[in-house]
N, C-alpha and C positions, 0 to 999 in steps of 0.2 A: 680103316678097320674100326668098329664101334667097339667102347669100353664095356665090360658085362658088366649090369649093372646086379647086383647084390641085397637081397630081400631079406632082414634080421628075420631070422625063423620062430626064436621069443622077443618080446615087449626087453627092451634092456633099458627103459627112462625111470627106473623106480632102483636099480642099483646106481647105474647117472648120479641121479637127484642123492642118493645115498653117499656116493663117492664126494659130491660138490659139497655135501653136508659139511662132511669131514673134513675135505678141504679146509672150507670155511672156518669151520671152529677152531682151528689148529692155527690157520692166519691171524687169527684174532692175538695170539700170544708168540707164535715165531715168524720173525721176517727176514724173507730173502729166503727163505730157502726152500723153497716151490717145488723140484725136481728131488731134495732128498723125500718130499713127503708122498710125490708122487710115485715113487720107486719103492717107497716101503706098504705102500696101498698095494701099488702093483705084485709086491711080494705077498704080501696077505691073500689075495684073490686068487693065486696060483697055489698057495697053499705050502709056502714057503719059508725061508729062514732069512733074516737080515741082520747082517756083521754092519753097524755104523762105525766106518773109521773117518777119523779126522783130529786136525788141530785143536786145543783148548779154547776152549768162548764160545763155540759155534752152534750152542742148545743141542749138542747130538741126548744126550740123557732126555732133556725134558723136551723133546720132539718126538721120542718114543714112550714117553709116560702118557704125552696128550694121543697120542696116535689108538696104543693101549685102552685108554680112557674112555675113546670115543668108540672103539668096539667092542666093549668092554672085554675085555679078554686080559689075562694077567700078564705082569711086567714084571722082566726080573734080567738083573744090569750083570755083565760081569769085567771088571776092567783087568788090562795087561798093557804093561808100561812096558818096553823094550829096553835092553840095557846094555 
C-alpha cells in the first residue's frame, strides 16, 4: 500500500525562515537548550501560554527575554519558590 503523499495548501518557507531566524538569534546567547526554545516557539504559534520550570542556572528568565525580543512581544517574569 503507497503512502499519501501530502501537498502544503500555503507556501509555509517564509514562517520556516522566521522560526530558524529565531532560532538562531537565541543560540547565539543560550546553549543547550534547543527543545525548551522549541517548545516555547511552538507555544507562541498555537497561540499559547508557557510555565518555564526548572532548576537555578539554567537561563529559563533570559531565554524568554531573547524569545520575547525576538518577537517583539512583551515579557513579564513571575517567580514562586515552594516551601
Amino acid at each position: 500500500m503507497e503512502e499519501p503523499i501530502f501537498e502544503n495548501r500555503i507556501d509555509l518557507s517564509t514562517l520556516n525562515q522566521a522560526v530558524l531566524s529565531i532560532t538562531d538569534e537565541i543560540r547565539k546567547v543560550i546553549v543547550g537548550q534547543d527543545e525548551m526554545v522549541q517548545l516555547i516557539i511552538t507555544a507562541l504559534l498555537a497561540d499559547g501560554h508557557v510555565l518555564i520550570e526548572g532548576v537555578p542556572g539554567v537561563a529559563k528568565t533570559q531565554t524568554a527575554k531573547l524569545v520575547a525580543k525576538a518577537v517583539d512581544a512583551a515579557f513579564a517574569r513571575i517567580q514562586f519558590t515552594p516551601t
